[in-house]
Backbone and ligand atoms as CSV (ligand in chain L), in Angstrom:
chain,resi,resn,atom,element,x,y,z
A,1,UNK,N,N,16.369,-12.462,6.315
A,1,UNK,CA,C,15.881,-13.316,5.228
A,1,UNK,C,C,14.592,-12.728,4.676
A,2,UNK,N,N,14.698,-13.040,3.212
A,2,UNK,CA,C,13.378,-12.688,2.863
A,2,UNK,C,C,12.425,-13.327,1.670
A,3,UNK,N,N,11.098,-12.930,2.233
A,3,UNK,CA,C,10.510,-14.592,1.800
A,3,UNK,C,C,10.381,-14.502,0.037
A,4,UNK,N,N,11.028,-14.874,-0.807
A,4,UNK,CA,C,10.755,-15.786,-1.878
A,4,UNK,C,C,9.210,-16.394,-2.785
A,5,UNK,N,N,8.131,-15.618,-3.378
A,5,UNK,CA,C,7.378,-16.064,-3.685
A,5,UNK,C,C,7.696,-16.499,-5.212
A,6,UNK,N,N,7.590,-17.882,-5.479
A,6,UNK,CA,C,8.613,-18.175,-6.862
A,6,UNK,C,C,9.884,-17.696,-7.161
A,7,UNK,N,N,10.045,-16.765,-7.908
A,7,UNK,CA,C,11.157,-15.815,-8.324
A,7,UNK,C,C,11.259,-14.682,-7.881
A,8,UNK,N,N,10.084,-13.852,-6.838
A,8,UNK,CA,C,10.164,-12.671,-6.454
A,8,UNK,C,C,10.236,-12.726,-5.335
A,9,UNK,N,N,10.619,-11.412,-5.323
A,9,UNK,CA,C,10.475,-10.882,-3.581
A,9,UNK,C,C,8.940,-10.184,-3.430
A,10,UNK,N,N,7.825,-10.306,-2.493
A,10,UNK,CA,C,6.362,-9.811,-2.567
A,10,UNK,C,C,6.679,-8.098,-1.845
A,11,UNK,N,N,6.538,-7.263,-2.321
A,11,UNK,CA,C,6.304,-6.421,-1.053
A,11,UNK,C,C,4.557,-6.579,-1.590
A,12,UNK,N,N,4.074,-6.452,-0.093
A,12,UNK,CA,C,2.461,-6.240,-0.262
A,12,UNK,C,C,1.888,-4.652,-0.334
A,13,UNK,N,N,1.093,-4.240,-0.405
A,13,UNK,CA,C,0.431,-2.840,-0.223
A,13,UNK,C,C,-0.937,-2.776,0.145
A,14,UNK,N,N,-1.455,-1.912,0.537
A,14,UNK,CA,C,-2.933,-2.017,0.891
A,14,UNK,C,C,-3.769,-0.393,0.321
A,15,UNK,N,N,-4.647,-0.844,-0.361
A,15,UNK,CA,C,-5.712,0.012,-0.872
A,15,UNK,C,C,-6.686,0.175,0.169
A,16,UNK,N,N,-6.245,1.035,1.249
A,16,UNK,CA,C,-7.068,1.089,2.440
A,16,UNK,C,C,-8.492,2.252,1.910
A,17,UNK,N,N,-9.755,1.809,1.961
A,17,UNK,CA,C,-10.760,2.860,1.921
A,17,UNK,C,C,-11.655,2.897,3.116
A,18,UNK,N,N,-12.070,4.216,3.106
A,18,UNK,CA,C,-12.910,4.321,3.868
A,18,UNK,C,C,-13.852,5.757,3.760
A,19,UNK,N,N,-14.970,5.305,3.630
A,19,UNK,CA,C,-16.073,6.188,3.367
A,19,UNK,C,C,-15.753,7.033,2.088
A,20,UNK,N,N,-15.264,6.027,0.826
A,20,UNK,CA,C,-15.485,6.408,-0.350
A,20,UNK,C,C,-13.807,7.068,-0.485
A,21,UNK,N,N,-13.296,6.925,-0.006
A,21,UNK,CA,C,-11.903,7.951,-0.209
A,21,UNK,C,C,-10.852,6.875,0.139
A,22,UNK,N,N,-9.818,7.212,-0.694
A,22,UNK,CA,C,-8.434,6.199,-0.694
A,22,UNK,C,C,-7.253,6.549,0.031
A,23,UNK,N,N,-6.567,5.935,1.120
A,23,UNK,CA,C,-5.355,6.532,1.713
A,23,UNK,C,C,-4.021,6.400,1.272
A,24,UNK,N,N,-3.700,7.828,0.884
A,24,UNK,CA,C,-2.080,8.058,0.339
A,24,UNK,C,C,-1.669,8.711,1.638
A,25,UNK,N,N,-0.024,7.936,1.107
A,25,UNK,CA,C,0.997,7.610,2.539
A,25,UNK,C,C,2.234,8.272,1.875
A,26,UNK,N,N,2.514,9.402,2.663
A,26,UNK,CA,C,4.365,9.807,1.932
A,26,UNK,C,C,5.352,9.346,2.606
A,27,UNK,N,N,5.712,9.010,1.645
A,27,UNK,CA,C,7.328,8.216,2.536
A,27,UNK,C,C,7.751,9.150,2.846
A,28,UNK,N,N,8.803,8.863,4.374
A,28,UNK,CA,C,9.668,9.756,5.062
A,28,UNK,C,C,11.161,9.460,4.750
A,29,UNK,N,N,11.411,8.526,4.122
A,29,UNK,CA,C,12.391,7.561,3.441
A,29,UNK,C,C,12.225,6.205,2.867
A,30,UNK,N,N,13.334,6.035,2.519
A,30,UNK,CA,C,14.893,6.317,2.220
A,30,UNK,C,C,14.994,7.590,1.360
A,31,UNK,N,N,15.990,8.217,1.552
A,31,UNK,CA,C,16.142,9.620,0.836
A,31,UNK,C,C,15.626,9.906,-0.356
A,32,UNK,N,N,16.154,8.895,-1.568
A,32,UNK,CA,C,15.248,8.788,-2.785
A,32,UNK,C,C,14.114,8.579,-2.980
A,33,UNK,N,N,13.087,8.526,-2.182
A,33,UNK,CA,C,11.639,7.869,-2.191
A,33,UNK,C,C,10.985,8.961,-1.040
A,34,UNK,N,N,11.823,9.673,-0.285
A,34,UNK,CA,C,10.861,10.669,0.616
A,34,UNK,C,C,10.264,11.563,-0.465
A,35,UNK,N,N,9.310,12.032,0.822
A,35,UNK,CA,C,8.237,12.815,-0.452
A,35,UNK,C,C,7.434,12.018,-1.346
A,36,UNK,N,N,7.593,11.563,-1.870
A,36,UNK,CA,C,6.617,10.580,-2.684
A,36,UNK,C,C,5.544,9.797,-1.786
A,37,UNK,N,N,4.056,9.671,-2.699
A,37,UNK,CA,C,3.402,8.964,-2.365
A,37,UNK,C,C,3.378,7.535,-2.615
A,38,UNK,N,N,2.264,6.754,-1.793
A,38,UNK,CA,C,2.513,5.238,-1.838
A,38,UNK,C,C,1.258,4.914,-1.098
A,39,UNK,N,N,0.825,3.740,-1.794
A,39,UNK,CA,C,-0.151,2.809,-0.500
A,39,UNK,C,C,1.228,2.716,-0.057
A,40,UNK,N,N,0.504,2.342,1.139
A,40,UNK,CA,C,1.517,1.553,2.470
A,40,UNK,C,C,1.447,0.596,2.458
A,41,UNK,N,N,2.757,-0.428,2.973
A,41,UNK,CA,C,2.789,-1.211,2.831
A,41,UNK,C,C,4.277,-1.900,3.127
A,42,UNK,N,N,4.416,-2.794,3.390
A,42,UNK,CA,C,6.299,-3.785,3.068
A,42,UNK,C,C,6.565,-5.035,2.795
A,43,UNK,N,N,7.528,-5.262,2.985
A,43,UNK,CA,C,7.410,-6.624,2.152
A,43,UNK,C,C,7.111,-7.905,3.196
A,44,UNK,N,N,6.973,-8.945,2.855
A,44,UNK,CA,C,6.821,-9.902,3.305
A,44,UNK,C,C,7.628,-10.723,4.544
A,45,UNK,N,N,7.429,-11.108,5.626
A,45,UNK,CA,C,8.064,-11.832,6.142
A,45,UNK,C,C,8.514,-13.931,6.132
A,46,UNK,N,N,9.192,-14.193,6.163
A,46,UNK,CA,C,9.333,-15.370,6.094
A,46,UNK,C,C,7.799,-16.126,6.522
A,47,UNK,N,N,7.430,-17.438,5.764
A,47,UNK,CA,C,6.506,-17.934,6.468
A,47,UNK,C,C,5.401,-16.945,6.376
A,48,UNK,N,N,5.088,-15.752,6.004
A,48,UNK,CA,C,4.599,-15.083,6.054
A,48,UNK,C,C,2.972,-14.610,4.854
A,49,UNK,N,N,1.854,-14.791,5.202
A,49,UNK,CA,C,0.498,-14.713,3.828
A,49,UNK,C,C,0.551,-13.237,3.398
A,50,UNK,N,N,0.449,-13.123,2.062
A,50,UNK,CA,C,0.397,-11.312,1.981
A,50,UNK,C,C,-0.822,-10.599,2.921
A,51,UNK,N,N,-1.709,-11.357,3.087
A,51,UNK,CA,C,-2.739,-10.956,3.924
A,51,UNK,C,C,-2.325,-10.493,5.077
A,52,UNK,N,N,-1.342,-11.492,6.075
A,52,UNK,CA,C,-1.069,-11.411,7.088
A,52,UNK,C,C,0.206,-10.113,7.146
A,53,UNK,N,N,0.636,-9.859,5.694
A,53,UNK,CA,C,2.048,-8.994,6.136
A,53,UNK,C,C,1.297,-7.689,5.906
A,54,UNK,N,N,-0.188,-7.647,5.470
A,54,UNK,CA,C,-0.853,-6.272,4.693
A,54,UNK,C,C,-1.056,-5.820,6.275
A,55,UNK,N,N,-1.965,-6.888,6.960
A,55,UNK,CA,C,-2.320,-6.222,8.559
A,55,UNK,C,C,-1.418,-5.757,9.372
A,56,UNK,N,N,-0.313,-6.977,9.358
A,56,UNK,CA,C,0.807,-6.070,10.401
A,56,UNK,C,C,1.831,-4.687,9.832
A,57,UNK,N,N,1.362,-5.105,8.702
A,57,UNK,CA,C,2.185,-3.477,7.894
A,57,UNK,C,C,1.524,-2.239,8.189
A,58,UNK,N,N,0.218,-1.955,7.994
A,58,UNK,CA,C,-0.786,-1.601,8.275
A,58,UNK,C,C,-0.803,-0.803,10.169
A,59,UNK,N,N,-0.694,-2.349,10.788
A,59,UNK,CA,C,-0.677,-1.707,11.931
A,59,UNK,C,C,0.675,-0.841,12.267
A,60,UNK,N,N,1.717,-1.938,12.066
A,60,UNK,CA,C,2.664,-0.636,12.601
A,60,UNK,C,C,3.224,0.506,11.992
A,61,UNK,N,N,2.712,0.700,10.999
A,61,UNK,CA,C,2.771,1.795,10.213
A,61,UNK,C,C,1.717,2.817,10.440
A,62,UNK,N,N,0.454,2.765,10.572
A,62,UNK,CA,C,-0.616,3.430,11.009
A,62,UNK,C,C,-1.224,3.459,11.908
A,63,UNK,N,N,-1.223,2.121,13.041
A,63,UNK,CA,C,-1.839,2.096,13.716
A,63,UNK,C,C,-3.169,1.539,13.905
A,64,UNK,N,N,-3.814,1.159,12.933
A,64,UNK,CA,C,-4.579,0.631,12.850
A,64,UNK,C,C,-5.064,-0.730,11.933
A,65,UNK,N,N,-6.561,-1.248,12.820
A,65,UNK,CA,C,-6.776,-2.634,12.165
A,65,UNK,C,C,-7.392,-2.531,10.823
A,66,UNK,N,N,-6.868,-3.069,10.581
A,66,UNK,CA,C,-7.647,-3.027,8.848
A,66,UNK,C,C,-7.926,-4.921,8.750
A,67,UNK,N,N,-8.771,-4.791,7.867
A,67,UNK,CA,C,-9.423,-6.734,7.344
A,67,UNK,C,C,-9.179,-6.206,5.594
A,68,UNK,N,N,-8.298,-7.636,5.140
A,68,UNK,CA,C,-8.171,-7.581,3.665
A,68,UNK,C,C,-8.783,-7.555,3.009
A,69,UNK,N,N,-8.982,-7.603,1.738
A,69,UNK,CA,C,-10.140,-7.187,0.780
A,69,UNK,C,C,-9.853,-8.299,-0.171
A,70,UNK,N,N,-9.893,-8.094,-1.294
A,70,UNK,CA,C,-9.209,-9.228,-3.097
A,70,UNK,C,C,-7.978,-8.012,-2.994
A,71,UNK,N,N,-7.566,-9.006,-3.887
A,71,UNK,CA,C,-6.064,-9.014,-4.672
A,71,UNK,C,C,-6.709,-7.803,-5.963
A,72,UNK,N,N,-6.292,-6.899,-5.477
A,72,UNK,CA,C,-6.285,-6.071,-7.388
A,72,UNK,C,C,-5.372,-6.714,-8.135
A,73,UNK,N,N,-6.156,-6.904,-9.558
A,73,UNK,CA,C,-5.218,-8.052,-10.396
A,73,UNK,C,C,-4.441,-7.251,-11.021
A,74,UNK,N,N,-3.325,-7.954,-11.175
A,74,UNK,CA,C,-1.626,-7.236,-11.682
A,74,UNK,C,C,-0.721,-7.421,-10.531
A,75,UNK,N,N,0.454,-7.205,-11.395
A,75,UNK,CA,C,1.537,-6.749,-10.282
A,75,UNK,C,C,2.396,-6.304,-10.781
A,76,UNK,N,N,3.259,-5.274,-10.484
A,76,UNK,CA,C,3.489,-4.238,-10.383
A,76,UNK,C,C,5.601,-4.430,-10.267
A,77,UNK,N,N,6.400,-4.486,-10.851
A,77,UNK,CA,C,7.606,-4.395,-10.582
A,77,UNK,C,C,8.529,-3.334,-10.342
A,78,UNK,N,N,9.238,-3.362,-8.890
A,78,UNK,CA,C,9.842,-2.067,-8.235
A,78,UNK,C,C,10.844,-2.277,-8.919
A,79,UNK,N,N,11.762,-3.330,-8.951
A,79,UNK,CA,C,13.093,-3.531,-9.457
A,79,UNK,C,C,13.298,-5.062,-9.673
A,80,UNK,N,N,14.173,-5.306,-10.562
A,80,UNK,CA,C,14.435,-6.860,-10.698
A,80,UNK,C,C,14.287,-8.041,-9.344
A,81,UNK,N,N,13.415,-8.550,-9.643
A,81,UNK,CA,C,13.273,-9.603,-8.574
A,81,UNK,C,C,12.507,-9.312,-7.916
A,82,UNK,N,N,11.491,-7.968,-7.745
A,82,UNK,CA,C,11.256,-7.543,-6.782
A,82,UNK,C,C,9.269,-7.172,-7.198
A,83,UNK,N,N,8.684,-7.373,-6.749
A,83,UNK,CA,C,7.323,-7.226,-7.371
A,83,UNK,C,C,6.642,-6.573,-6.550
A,84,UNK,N,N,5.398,-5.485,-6.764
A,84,UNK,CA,C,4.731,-5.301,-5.595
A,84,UNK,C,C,3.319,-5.373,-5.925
A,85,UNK,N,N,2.402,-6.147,-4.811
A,85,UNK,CA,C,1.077,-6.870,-5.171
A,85,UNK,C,C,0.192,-6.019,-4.261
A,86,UNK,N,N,-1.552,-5.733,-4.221
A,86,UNK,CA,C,-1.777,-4.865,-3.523
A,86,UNK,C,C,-2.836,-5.329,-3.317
A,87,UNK,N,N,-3.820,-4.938,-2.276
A,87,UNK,CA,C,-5.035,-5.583,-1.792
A,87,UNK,C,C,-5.835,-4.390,-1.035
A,88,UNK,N,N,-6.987,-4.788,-1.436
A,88,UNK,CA,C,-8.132,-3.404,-0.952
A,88,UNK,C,C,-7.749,-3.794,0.787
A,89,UNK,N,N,-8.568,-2.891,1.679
A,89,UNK,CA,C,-8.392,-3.113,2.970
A,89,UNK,C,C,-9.357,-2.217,3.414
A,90,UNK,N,N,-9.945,-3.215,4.161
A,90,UNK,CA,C,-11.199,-2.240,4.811
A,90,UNK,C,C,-10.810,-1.945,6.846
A,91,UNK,N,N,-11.019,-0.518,6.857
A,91,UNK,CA,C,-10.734,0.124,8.276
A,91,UNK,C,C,-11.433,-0.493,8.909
A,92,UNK,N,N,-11.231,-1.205,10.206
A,92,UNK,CA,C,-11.505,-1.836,11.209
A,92,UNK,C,C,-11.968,-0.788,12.322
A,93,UNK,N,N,-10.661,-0.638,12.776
A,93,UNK,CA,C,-10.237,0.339,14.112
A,93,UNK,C,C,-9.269,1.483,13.816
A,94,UNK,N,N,-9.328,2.454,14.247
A,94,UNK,CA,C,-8.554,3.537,14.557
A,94,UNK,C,C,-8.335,4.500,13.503
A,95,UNK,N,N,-7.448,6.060,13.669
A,95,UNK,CA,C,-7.334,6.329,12.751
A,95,UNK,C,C,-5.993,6.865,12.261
A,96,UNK,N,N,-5.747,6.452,11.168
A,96,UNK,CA,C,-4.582,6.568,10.437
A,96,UNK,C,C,-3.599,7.374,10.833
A,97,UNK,N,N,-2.565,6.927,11.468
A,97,UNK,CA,C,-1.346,8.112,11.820
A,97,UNK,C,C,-0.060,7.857,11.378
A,98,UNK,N,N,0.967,8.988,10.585
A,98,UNK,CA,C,2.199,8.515,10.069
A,98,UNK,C,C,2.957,8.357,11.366
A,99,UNK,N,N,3.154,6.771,11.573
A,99,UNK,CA,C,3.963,6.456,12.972
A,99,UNK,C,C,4.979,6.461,12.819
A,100,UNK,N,N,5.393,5.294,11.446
A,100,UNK,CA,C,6.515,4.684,10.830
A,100,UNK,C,C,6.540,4.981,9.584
A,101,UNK,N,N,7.736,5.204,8.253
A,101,UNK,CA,C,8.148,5.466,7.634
A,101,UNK,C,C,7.211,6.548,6.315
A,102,UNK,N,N,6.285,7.345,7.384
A,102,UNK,CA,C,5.310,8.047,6.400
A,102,UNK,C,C,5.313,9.609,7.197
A,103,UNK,N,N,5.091,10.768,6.682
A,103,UNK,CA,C,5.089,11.697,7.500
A,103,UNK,C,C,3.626,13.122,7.033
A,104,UNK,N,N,3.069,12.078,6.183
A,104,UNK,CA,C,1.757,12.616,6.218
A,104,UNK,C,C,0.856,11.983,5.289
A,105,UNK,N,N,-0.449,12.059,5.391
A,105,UNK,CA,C,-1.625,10.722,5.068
A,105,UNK,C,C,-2.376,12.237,4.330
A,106,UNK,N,N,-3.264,11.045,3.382
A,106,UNK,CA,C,-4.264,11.906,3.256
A,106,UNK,C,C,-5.225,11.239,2.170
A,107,UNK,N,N,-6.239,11.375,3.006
A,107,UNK,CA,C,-7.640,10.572,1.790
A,107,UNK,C,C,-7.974,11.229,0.446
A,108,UNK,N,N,-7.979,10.621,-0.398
A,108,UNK,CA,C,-8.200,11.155,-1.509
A,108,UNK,C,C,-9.681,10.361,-2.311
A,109,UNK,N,N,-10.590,11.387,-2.104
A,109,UNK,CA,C,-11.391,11.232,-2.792
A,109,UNK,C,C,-10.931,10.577,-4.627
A,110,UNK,N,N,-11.848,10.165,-5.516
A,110,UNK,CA,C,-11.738,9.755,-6.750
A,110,UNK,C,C,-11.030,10.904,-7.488
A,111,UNK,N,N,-11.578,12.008,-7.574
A,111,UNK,CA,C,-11.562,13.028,-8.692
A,111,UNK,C,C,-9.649,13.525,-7.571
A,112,UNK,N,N,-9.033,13.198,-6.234
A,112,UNK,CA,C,-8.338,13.684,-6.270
A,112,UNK,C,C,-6.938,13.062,-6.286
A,113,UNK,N,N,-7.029,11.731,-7.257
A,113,UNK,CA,C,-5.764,10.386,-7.130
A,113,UNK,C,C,-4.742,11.955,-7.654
A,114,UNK,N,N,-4.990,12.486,-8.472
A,114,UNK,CA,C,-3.955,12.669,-9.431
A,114,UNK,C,C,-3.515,13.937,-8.487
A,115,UNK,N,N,-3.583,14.256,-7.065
A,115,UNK,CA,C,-3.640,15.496,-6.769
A,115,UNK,C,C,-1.796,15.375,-5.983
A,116,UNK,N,N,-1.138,13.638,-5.845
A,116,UNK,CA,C,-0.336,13.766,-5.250
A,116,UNK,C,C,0.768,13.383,-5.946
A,117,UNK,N,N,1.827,13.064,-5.528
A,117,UNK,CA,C,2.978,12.852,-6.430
A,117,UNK,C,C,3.518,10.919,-6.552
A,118,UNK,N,N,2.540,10.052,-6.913
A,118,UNK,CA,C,2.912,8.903,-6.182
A,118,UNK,C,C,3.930,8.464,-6.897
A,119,UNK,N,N,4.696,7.342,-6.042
A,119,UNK,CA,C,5.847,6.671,-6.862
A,119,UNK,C,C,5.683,6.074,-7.960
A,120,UNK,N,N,6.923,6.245,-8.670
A,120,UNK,CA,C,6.353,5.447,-10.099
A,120,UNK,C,C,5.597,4.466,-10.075
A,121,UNK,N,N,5.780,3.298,-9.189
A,121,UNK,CA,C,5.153,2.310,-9.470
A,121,UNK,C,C,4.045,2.063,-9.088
A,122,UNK,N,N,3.588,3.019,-7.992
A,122,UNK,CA,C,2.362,3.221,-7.334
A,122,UNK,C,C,1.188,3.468,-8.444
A,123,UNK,N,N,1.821,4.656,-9.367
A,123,UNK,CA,C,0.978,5.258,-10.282
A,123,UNK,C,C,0.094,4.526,-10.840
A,124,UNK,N,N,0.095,3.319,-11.666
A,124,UNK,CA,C,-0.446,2.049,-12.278
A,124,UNK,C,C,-1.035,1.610,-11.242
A,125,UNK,N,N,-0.823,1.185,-10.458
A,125,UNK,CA,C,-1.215,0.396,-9.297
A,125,UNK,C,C,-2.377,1.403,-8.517
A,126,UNK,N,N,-2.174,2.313,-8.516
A,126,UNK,CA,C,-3.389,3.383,-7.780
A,126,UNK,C,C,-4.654,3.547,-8.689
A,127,UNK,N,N,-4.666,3.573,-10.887
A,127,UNK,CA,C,-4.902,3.039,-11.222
A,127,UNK,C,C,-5.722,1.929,-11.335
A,128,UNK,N,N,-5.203,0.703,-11.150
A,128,UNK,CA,C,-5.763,-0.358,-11.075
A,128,UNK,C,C,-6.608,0.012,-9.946
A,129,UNK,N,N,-6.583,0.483,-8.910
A,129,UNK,CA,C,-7.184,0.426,-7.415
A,129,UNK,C,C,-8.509,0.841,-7.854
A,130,UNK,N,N,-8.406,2.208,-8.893
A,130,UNK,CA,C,-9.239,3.320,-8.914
A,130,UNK,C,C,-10.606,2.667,-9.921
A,131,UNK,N,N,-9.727,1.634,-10.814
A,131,UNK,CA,C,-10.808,0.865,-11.863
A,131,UNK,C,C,-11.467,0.201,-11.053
A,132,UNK,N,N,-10.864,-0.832,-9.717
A,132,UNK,CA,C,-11.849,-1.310,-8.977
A,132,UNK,C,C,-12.849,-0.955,-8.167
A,133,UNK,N,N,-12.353,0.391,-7.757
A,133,UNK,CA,C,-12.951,1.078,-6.245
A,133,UNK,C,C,-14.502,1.796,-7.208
A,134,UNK,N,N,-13.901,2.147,-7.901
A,134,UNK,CA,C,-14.715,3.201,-8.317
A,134,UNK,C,C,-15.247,2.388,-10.251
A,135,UNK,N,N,-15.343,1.447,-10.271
A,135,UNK,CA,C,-15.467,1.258,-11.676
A,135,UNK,C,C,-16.786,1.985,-12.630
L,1,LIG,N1,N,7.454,0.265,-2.562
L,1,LIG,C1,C,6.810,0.958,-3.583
L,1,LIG,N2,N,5.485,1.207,-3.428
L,1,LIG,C2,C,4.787,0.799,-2.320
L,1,LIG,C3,C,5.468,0.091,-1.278
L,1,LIG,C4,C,4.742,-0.374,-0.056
L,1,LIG,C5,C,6.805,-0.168,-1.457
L,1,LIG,O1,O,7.414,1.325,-4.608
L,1,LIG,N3,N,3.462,1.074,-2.265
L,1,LIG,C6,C,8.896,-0.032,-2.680
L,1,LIG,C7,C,9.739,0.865,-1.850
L,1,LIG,C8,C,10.913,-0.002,-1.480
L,1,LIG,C9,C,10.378,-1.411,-1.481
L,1,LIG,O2,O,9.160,-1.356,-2.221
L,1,LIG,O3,O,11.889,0.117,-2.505
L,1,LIG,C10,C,10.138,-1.975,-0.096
L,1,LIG,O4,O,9.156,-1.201,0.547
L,1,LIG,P1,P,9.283,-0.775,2.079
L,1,LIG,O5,O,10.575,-0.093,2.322
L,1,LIG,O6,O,8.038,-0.031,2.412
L,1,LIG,O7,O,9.224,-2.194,2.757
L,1,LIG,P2,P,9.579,-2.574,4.261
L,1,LIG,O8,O,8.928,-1.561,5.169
L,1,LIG,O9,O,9.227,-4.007,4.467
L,1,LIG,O10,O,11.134,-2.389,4.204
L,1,LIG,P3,P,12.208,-2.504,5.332
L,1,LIG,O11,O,12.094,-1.190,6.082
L,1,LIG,O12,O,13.468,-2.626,4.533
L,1,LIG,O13,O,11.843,-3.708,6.120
């Protein structure tokens, strides 16, 4: 099952920074989407706060604790029905490792968003991140 916010489905994402630099995540899949960059991130669980699905996405994907940040305003549509919303995230604990569905990380300073290949929909959305992080 999957959770329903109004008319959409949420996947969440997280604009993880730390010490001035932004973390891009390459998918390892699904076949069409490997290679490409992405905040990290998935969708929502039942019952579930985007806050709460950003941390546990977060962790088992990287490994580490992260604490949420604001909502970057917008959102972002993967496919019909389907929306993706994103939230700064500040590093807690540990450091970033592709555990789960990523197979290499890498901080990107400001001047280097444009240095990776992100998913379409990321693109806008990294964007938006970059007007906030860095306005
Ligand atoms: N995106 C996307 N950008 C982005 C994320 C986190 C997700 O375009 N930053 C897309 C990719 C998938 C869909 O949103 O088409 C769901 O993301 P996924 O696969 O990361 O979500 P999970 O991990 O919750 O999915 P399951 O493995 O199916 O549970």
């Amino acid at each position: 099952m999957t959770l329903h916010n109004a008319d959409h489905v949420v996947v969440v994402a997280g604009a993880l920074y730390d010490r001035g630099r932004l973390l891009a995540a390459r998918r390892s899949a699904p076949p069409e989407l490997a290679g490409r960059w992405e905040l990290p991130g998935g969708k929502l669980e039942p019952g579930e706060s985007a806050e709460k699905a950003l941390v546990r996405e977060l962790r088992e994907e990287l490994g580490v604790e992260t604490e949420p940040g604001e909502r970057i305003p917008g959102e972002w549509l993967l496919k019909p029905g389907y929306v993706l919303r994103v939230w700064t995230a500040r590093l807690v604990s540990g450091e970033p490792a592709p555990l789960e569905d990523h197979d290499e990380l890498r901080w990107l300073g400001r001047d280097e968003l444009g240095s990776v290949d992100w998913l379409d929909v990321d693109r806008p959305a990294v964007d938006a991140v970059a007007a906030r992080l860095w306005p």
